[in-house]
C-alpha positions in Angstrom: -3.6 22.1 -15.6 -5.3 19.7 -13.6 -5.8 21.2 -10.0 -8.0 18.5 -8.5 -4.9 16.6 -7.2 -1.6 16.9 -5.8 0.7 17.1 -7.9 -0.8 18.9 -10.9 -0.4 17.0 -13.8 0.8 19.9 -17.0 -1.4 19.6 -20.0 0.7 17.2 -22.6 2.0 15.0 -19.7 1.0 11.5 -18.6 1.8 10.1 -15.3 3.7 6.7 -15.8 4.4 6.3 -12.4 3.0 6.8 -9.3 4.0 5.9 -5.3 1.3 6.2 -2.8 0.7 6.1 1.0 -3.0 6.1 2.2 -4.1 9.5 0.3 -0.6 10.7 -0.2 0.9 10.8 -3.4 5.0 10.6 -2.4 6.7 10.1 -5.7 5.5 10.2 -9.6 6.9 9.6 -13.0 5.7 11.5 -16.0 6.3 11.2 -19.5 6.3 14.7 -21.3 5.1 15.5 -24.6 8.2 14.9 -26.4 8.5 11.5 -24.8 11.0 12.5 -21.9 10.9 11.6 -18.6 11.0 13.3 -15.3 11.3 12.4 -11.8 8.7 14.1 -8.6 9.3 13.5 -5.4 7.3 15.1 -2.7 10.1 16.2 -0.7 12.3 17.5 -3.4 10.0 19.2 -5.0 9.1 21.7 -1.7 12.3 22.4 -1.0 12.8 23.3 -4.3 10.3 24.9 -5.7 9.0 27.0 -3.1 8.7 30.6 -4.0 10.7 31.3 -0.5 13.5 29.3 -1.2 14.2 29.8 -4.8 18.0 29.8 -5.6 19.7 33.0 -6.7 22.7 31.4 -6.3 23.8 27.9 -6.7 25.6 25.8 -4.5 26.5 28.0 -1.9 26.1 27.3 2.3 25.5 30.7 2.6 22.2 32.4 1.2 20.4 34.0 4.0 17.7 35.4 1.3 16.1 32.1 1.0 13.6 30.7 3.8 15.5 27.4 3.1 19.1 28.8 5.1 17.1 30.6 7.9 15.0 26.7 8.8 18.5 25.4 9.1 19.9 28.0 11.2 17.2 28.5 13.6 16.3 24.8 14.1 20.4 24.0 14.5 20.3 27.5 16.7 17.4 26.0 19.2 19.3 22.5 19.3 22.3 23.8 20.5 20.8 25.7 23.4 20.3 22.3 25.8 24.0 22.1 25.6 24.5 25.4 27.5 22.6 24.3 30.6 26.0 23.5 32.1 27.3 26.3 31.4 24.7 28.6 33.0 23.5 25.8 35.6 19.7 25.0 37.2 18.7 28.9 37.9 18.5 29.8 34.4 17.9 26.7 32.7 14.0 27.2 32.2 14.9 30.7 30.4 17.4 28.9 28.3 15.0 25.6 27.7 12.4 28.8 26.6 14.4 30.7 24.2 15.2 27.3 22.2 11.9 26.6 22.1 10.7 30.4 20.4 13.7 29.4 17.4 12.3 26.0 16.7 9.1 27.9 16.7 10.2 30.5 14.2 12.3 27.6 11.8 8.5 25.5 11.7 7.2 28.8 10.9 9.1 29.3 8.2 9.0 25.8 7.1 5.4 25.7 7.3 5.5 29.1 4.5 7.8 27.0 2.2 5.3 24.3 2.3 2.7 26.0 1.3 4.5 28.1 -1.3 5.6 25.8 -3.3 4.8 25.0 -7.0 1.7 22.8 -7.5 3.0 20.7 -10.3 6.6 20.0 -11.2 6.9 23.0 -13.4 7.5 26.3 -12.9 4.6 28.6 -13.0 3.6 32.2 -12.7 4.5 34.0 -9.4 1.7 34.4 -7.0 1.1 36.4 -3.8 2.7 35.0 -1.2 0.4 32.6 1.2 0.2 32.6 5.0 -2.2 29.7 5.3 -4.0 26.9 3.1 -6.2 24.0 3.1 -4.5 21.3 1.4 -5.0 17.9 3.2 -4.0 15.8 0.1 -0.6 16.8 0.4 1.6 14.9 2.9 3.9 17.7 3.9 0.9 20.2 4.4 0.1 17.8 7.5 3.5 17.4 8.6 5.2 20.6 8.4 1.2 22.0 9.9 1.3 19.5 13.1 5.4 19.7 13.6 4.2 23.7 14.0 1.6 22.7 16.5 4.2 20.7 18.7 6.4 23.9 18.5 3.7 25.7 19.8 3.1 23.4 22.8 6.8 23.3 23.6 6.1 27.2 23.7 3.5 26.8 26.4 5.5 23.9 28.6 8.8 25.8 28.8 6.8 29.1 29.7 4.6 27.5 32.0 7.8 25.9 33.8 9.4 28.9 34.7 6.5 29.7 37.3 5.6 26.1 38.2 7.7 24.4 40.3 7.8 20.5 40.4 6.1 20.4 43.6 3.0 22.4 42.6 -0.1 20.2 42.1 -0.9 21.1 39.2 2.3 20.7 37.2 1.4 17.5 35.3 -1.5 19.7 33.9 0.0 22.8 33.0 3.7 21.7 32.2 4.1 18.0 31.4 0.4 17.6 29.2 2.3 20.1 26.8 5.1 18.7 27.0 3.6 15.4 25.9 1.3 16.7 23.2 4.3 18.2 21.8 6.2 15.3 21.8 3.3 13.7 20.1 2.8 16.2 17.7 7.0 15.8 17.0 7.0 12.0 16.7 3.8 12.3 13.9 5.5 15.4 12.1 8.4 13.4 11.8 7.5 9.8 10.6 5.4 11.6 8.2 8.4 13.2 7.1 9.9 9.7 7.2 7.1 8.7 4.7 7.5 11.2 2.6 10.9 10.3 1.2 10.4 6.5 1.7 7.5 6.2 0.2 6.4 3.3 2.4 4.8 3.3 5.9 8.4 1.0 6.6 10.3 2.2 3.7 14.0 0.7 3.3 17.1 3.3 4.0 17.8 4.6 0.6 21.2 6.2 1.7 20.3 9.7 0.2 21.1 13.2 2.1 17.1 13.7 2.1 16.9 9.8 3.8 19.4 10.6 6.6 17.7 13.9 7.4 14.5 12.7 8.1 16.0 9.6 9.6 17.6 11.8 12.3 15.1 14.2 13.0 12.8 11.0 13.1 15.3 9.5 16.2 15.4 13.0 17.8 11.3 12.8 17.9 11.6 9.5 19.6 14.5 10.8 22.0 12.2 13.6 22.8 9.1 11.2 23.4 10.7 9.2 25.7 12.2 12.5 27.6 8.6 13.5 27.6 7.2 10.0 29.3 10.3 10.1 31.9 9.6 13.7 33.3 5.8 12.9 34.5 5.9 13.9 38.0 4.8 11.0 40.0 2.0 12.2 42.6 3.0 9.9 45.5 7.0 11.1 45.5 6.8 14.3 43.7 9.5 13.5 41.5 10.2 12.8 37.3 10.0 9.1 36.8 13.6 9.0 35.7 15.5 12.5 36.0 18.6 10.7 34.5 16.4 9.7 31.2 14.8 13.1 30.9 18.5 14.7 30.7 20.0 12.0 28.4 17.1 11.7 26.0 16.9 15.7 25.7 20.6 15.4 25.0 20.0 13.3 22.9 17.3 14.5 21.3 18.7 17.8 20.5 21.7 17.0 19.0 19.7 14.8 16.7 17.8 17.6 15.9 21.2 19.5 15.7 22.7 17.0 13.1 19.5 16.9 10.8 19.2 21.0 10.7 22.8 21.2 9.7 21.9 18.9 7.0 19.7 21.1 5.7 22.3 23.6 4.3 23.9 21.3 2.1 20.5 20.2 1.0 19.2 23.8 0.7 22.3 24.3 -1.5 21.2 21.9 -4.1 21.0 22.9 -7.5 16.9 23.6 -7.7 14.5 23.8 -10.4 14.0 26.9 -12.3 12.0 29.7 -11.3 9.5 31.5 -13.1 9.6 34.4 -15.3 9.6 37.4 -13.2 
């Protein structure tokens, strides 16, 4: 088996087809030895063939065993929590805004083990030793699911960092907002590489599929996000966010984006998957 690229071609098959972005291989086509065909897709292929979300079970919404159900639940978990600032009001907001931020955290985590567990090649092959890190910067979702963990990690240090820097401390632009923003950068790269990934095009068309609306929503909760980021820089002269109203709608905004596309990810999860290997 060929390991010098991504995907691995198995001996007696000929790639027929192949989609491209920059270094990325997205999609391919290959042409097995008894003169089938079979479909790869970068996408598809991690979520199903990673040897932590292998299905036991098919077509259920509720498989807790598989890495797969707990990235839904904890990303749809941390979306939901900016909708209980009015319940519990200003003094415990930061606290709540933190807690999110440790379950999106946990879901890249996980997501970031799927990745890197997955099958090299579209088929099945013997089980390995699970992997907590690698070094594969041919693949597409290596750098997304890598960098969307990055910005998790510096939402991590902003919401911290807020609950013992007030707004009017000199040196909140530098220790809470520069996080922020770098996660919000780090967000808005993850997720139009996601975007890529199942387009297939740096501008790819909508191709109306559960995998395209996904990433299409998670991509406009980045953006919400980004913009929430640029509104609450504290303006030296006043003291104050640039537009408090903006930071709170595109948060809003932004989480139940993020809300909608990690719901999404059950009914995807539950997708009938590709064979695993021989135990």
């Amino acid at each position: 088996m060929d390991t010098t690229t991504y995907p691995t071609t198995p001996p007696g098959w000929t790639p027929v087809a192949r989609r491209s972005v920059g270094p990325f291989t997205t999609h391919v086509t290959y042409r097995r030895s008894d003169g089938s065909t079979i479909e790869w897709s970068s996408r598809s292929h991690r979520k199903r063939a990673s040897r932590l979300s292998w299905a036991r079970r098919e077509l259920s919404l509720w498989t807790p065993r598989k890495a797969s159900w707990w990235i839904a639940t904890l990303f749809a978990a941390g979306s939901t929590f900016p909708g209980f600032l009015q319940l519990v009001g200003p003094a415990v907001d930061g606290m709540v805004f933190f807690a999110g931020s440790l379950l999106f955290t946990s879901a890249a985590f996980l997501q970031w083990l799927e990745t890197i567990n997955a099958n090299r090649g579209p088929e099945p092959t013997a089980r390995r030793r699970r992997r907590l890190l690698s070094f594969e910067p041919h693949r597409i979702d290596w750098w997304s699911s890598g960098i969307q963990l990055v910005g998790t990690l510096f939402f991590n240090a902003t919401t911290f960092r807020a609950l013992q820097t007030g707004l009017d401390s000199p040196s909140y632009d530098r220790l809470v907002w520069r996080p922020d923003a770098l996660g919000s950068v780090c967000f808005l790269v993850s997720g139009y590489l996601a975007y890529v990934e199942v387009s297939g095009h740096l501008l790819g068309r909508p191709h109306w599929t559960l995998e395209w609306v996904i990433v299409t929503v998670n991509l406009l909760g980045c953006l919400a996000f980004g913009v929430s980021a640029v509104a609450a820089y504290i303006v030296p002269s006043t003291g104050s966010e640039i537009s408090l109203t903006l930071v709170n709608l595109c948060t809003a905004l932004g989480a139940l984006c993020f809300l909608v596309g990690a719901l999404l990810l059950l009914p995807e999860g539950a997708l009938k998957r590709e064979r695993s290997p021989a135990q």
